[in-house]
C-alpha positions as CSV (number, residue, x, y, z in Angstrom):
1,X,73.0,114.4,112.6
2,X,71.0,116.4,109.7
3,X,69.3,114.6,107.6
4,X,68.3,115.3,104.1
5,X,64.7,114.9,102.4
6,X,65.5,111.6,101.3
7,X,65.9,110.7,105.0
8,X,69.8,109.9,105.0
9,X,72.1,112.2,106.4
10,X,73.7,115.2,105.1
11,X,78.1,115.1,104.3
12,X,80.6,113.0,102.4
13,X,79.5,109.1,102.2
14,X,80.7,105.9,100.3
15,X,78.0,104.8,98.1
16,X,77.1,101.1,97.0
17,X,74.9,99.8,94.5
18,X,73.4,96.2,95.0
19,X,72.4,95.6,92.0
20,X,69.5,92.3,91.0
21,X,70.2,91.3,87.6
22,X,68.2,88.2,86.0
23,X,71.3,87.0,83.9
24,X,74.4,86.0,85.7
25,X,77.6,87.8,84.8
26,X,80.5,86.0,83.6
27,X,83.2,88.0,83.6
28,X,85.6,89.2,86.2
29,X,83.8,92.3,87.8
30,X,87.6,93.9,90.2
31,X,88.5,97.2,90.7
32,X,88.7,99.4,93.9
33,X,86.9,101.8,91.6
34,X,84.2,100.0,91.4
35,X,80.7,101.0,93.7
36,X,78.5,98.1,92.4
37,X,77.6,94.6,93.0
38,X,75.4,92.6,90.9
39,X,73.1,90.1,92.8
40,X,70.7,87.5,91.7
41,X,67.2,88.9,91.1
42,X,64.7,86.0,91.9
43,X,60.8,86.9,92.0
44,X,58.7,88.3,94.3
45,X,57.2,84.8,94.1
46,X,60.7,83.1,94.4
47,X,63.9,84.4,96.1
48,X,67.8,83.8,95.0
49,X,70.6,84.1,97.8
50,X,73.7,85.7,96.7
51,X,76.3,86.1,99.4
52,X,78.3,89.3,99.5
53,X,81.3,88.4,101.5
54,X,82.6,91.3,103.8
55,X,86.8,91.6,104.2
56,X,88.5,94.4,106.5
57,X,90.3,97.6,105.3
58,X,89.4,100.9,103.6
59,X,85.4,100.9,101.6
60,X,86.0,99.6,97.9
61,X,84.2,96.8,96.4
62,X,87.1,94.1,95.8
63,X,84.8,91.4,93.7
64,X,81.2,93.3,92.0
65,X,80.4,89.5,90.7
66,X,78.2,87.5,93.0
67,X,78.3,84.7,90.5
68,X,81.8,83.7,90.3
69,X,84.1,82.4,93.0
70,X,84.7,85.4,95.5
71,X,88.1,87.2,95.1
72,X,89.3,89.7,98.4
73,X,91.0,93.2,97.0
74,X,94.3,91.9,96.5
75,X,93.1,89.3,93.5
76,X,93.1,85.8,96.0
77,X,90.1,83.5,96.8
78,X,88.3,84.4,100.3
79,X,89.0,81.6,102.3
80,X,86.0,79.3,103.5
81,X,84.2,81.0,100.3
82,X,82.5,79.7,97.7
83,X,80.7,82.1,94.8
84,X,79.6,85.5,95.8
85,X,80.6,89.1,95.7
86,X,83.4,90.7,98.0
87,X,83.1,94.1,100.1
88,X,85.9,95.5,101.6
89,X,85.0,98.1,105.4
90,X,86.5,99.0,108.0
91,X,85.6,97.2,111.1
92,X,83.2,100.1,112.7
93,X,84.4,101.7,116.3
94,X,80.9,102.7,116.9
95,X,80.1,99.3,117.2
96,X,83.0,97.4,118.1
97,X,86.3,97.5,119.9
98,X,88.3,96.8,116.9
99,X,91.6,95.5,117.7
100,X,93.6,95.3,114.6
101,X,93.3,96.1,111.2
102,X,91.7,98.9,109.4
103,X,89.0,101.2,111.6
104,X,86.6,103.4,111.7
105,X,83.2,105.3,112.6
106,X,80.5,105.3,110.5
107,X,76.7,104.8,110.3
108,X,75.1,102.9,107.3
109,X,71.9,104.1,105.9
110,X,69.9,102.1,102.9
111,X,66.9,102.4,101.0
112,X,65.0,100.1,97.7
113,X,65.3,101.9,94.6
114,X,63.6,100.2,91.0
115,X,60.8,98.7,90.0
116,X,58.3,98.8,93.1
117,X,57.1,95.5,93.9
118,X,60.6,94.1,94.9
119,X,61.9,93.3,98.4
120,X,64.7,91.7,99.5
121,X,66.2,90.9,103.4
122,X,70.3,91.1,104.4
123,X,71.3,88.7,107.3
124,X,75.0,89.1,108.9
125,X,76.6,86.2,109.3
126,X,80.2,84.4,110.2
127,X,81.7,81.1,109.4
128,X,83.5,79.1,112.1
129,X,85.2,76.0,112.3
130,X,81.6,74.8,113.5
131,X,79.5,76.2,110.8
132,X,77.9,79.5,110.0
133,X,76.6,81.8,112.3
134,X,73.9,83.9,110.9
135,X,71.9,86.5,113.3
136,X,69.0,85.3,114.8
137,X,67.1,88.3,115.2
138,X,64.8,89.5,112.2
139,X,67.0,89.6,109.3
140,X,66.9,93.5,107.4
141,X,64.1,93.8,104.7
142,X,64.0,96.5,102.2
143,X,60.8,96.5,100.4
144,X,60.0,98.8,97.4
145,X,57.0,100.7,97.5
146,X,55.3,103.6,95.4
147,X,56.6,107.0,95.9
148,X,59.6,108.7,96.9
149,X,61.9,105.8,99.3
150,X,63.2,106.8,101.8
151,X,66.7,105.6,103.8
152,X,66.8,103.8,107.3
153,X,70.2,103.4,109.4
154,X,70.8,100.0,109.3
155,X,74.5,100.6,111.0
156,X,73.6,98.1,114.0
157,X,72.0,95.3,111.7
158,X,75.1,95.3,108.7
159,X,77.8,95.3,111.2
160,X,76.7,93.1,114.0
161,X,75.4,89.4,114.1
162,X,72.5,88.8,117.1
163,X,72.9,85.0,118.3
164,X,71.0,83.5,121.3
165,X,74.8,84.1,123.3
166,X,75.2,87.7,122.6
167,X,76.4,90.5,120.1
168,X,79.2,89.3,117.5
169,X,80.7,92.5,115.7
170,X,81.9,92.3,112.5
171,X,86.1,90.9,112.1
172,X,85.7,89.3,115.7
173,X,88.1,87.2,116.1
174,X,87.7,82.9,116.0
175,X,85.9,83.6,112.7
176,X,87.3,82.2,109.6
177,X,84.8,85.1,107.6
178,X,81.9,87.1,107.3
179,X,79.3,87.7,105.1
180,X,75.8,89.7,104.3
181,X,73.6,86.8,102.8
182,X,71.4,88.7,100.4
183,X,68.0,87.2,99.7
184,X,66.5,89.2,96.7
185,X,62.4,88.8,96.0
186,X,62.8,91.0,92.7
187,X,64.6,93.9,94.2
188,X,66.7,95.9,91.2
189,X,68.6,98.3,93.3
190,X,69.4,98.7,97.1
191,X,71.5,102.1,97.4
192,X,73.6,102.0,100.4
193,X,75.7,104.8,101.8
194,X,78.3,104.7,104.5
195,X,78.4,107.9,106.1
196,X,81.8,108.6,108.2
197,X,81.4,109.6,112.4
């Protein structure tokens, strides 16, 4: 695949903003036209978790608000959720045998952006009836340096979870949801683009 100077690939792509904001916002932030999601900030000194919780059909950000109660694309609570933001994909056929539901291939590619100084790490992970399942291989960081960032395919680490039994792909079934658990050090903006196979 060609890439481009930036280091992601060249062609049409879904983008996503993840956005670290120090004030929570209040309002109501739906809309499939909608390409952001604002996170807590935290410190490089002190993190925040925000969960962004991850639902199954064509890309569109259902919920931008990762402070309120997380609402799926069709205006209901996520079930099992509590606060966080909600982003709709399709359940990826380069990593999965996806049975039902929306699918597709596609790679996903991500770099820091803001502020350098910031970092912040994304861990997949799926509630059961037992508990959450979060991977339990190194979670993905995304640290913002000085100079031009560059992206890194993150396809394998955003759409599977790595536990000590074997590979879970994301919308397995058994699982009541799934989630990216964000854990922002001062990160402003992580640009992530979904680039169709």
């Amino acid at each position: 695949m060609a890439q481009t100077g930036n280091g992601a690939p060249k062609g049409t792509h879904y983008e996503l903003g993840i956005i670290g904001v120090t004030d929570p916002k209040t309002q109501p932030l739906t809309g499939s036209d909608r390409h952001t999601i604002f996170v807590g900030l935290g410190s490089v000194k002190k993190g925040v978790t925000t969960n962004i919780y991850l639902t199954q059909g064509p890309f569109a950000v259902c919920d931008g608000n990762g402070f309120l109660p997380a609402v799926d694309c069709n205006g209901n609570p996520v079930p099992g959720a509590g606060n966080g933001a909600v982003f709709q994909l399709p359940c990826d056929t380069l990593t999965d045998t996806c049975v039902t539901g929306t699918s597709q291939g596609y790679t996903i590619w991500a770099r820091a952006l803001g502020k350098p100084g910031g970092n912040a790490t994304v861990t997949t992970c799926g509630t059961t009836l037992d508990g959450v399942i979060c991977g339990t291989s190194p979670d993905e960081l995304f640290m913002r340096g000085s100079g031009q960032q560059k992206f890194k395919d993150v396809t394998a680490e955003l759409t599977n979870i790595d536990t000590t039994l074997g590979t879970v792909s994301l919308f397995t079934a058994g699982f009541e949801n799934f989630f990216w658990q964000y854990d922002n050090f001062g990160l402003k903006l992580l640009q992530v683009r979904f680039y169709p196979r």
